[in-house]
C-alpha positions in Angstrom: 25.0 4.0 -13.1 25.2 3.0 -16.9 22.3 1.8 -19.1 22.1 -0.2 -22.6 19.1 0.8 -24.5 18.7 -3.0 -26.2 17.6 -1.4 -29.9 16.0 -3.9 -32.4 14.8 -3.3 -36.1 11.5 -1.4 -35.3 11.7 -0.3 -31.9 9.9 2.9 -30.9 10.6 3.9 -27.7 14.1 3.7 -27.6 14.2 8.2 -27.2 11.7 7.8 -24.5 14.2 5.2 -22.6 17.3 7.6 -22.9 15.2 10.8 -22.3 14.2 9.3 -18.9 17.6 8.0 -18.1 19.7 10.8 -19.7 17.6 14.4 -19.1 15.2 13.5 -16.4 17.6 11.0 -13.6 20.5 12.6 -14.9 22.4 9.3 -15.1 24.0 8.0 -18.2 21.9 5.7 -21.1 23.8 4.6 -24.6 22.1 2.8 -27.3 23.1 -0.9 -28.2 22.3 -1.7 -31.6 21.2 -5.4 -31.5 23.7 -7.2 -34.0 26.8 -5.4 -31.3 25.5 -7.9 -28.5 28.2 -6.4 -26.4 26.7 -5.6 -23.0 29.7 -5.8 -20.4 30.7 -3.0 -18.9 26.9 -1.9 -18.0 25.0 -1.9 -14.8 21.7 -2.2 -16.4 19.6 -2.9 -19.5 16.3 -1.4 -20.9 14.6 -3.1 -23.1 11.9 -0.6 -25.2 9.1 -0.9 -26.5 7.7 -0.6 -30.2 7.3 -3.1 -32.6 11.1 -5.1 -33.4 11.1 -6.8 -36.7 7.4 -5.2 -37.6 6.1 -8.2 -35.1 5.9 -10.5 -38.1 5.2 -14.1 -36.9 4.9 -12.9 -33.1 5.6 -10.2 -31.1 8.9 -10.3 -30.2 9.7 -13.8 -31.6 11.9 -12.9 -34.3 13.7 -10.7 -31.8 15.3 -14.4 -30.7 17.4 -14.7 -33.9 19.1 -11.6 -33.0 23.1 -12.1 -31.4 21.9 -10.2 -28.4 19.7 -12.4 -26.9 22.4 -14.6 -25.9 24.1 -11.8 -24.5 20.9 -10.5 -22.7 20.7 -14.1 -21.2 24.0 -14.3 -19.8 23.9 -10.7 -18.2 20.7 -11.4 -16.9 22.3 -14.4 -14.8 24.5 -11.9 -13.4 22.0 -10.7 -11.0 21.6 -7.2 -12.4 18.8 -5.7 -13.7 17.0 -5.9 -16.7 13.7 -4.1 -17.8 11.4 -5.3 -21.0 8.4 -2.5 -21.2 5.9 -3.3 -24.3 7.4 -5.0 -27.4 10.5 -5.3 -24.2 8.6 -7.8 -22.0 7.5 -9.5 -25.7 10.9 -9.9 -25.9 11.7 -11.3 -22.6 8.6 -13.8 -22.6 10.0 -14.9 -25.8 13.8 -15.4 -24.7 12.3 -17.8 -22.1 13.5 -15.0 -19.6 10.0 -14.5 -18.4 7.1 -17.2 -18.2 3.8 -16.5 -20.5 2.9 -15.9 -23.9 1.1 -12.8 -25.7 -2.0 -12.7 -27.4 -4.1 -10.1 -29.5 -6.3 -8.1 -27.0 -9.0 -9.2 -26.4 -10.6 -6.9 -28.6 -8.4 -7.2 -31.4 -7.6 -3.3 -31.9 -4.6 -1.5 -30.8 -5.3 0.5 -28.0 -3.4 3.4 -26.2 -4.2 5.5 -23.5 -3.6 5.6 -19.6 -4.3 3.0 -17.5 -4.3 2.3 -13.5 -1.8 -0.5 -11.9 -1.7 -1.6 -8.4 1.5 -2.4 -7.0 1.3 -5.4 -5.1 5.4 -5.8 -4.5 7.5 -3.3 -3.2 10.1 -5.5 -2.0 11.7 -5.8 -5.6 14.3 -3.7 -7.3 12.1 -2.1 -9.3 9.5 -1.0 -7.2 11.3 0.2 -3.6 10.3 3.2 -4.1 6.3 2.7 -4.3 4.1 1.7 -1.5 2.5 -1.5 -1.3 -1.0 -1.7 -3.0 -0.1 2.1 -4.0 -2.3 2.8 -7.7 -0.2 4.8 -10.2 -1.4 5.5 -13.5 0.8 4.9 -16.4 0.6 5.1 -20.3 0.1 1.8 -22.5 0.1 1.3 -26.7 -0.4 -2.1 -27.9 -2.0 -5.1 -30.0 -0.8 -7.5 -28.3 -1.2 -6.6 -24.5 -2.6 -9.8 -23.2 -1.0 -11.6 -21.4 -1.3 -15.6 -20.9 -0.1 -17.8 -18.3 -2.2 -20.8 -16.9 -3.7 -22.0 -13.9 0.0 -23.8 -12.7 2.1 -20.6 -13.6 -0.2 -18.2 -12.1 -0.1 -19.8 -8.5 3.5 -20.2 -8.5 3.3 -16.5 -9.5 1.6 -15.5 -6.4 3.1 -17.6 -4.1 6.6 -16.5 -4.7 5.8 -12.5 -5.2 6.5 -12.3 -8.5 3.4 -10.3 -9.8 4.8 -6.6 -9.4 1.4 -4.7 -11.0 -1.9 -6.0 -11.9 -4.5 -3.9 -14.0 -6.6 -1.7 -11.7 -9.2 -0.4 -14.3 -11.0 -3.0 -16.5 -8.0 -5.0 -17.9 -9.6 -4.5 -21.0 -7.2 -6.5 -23.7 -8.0 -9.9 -21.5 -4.4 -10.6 -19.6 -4.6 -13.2 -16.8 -5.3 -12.8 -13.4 -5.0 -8.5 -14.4 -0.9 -9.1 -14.5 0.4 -6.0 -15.9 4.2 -6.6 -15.1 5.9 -9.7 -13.8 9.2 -11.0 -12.4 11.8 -13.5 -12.8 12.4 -16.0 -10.4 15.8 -14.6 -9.4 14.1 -11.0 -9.4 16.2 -9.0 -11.5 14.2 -8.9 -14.5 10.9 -7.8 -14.8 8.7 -7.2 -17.6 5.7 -4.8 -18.1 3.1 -3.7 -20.6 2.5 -0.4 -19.7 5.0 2.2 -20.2 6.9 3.8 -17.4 9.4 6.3 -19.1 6.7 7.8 -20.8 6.0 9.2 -16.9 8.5 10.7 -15.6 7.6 14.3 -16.2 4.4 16.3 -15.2 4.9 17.8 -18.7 3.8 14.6 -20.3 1.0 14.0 -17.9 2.8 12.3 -14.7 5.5 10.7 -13.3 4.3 7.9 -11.6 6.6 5.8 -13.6 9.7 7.9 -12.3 9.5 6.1 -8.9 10.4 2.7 -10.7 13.7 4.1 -12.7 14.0 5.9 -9.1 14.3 2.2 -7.2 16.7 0.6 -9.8 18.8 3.7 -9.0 18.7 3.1 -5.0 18.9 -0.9 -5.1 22.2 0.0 -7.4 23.8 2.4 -5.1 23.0 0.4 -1.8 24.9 -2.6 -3.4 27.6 -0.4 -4.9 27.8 0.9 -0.9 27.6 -2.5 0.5 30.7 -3.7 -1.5 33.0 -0.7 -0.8 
C-alpha cells in the first residue's frame, strides 16, 4: 500500500507520519510537497499535524489557497482514505471535507500530553481493528483543539456513526459533545486531534495508535482481494 504525506509550509509531524508508515508497518510513505498537488497513483493520504502557514488567520485556513486542496478533494471522492491528525483535521474542516470549526481551547494555552479516547465505531476503515467502546490513550499538542459543531450537526453525527472517538478524560480544551475524531459522510475520511503515529511503538510510550494505521492496512487489502 502507498501513502502521500500531504506537507504544507509549517508542518511538524510529517517524520512521525513516515516513521510509522515506513519503519514501524513496513509499508511505503513519500512526501508530497503541497504546491506538486499530484496525488494519483496513491492508495492513501496522511495529512500531519503541526502548524501549516504558522496558523495565521486560522488554523488551517490558509492551507485552502494551496493547489492541493483541490487535488485532496477529488481523491477523496474516490472512496479511498484520507487521514487529517492535528493541524490535518484543521485542514480538512477547513476544505469543507469535514463539518465543524476550531476554536482556542478552552483555556487558551497550548497543551500537550496524553489523553484517553473511547472508540465508539469500529465499523469504519480506520478503526477495524479496535473494539467497540475499547479506551486507548494517545498523545495530543495543540491550541486549537476544540472542536465546534452545533446542536443540528451533532445529532446527524450520532445518528449516522460518524463520531469515531470522543474524549474519555476531562475534555479539557472545550470540544463538543467530547468528539475527538470524526467522519465523513462517505467514511473515508476522518479527522482527529490526538495523534496516532506518535503510538505506534512501546519505545515512545504505546502503540495504541498502531491498531488504526493497522485497519487502513486490512480494509486496503480486503478490497485489493475482493477485486482480484
Amino acid at each position: 500500500m502507498k501513502f502521500a504525506i500531504l506537507v504544507f509550509p509549517g508542518s511538524g509531524c510529517d517524520i512521525d507520519m513516515y516513521h510509522a508508515v515506513n519503519t514501524v508497518l513496513g509499508n511505503k510513505a513519500e512526501y508530497i510537497w503541497h504546491t506538486e498537488a499530484n496525488l494519483d497513483g496513491y492508495d492513501a493520504v496522511l495529512i500531519p499535524s503541526g502548524a501549516s502557514y504558522g496558523d495565521y488567520l486560522r488554523a488551517g485556513a490558509l492551507a485552502q489557497s494551496s493547489p492541493a486542496i483541490e487535488s485532496l478533494k477529488a481523491f477523496a471522492a474516490t472512496g479511498k482514505p484520507v487521514l487529517g491528525v492535528g493541524n490535518g483535521f484543521q485542514v480538512l474542516a477547513e476544505a469543507g471535507l469535514l463539518p465543524g470549526a476550531f476554536l482556542r481551547n478552552k483555556g487558551l494555552k497550548f497543551r500537550s500530553g496524553k489523553t484517553k479516547l473511547t472508540v465508539l465505531n469500529t465499523d469504519s476503515t480506520f478503526t477495524a481493528d479496535y473494539d467497540n467502546g475499547q479506551e486507548i490513550t494517545i498523545p495530543f499538542a495543540h491550541e486549537f483543539g476544540n472542536y465546534y459543531v452545533d446542536e443540528k450537526t451533532v445529532a446527524e453525527l450520532k445518528s449516522t456513526n460518524r463520531i469515531v472517538f470522543t474524549y474519555a478524560d476531562g475534555n479539557a480544551d472545550g470540544s463538543t459533545a467530547d468528539i475527538a475524531g470524526v467522519l465523513n459522510e462517505k467514511g473515508n475520511v476522518l479527522g482527529m486531534m490526538p495523534l496516532p503515529e506518535r503510538a505506534v511503538e512501546e519505545i515512545i510510550g504505546g502503540t495504541d495508535g498502531l491498531p488504526l494505521f493497522n485497519s487502513i492496512l486490512k480494509r486496503w487489502s480486503e478490497n485489493n482481494v475482493s477485486q482480484a
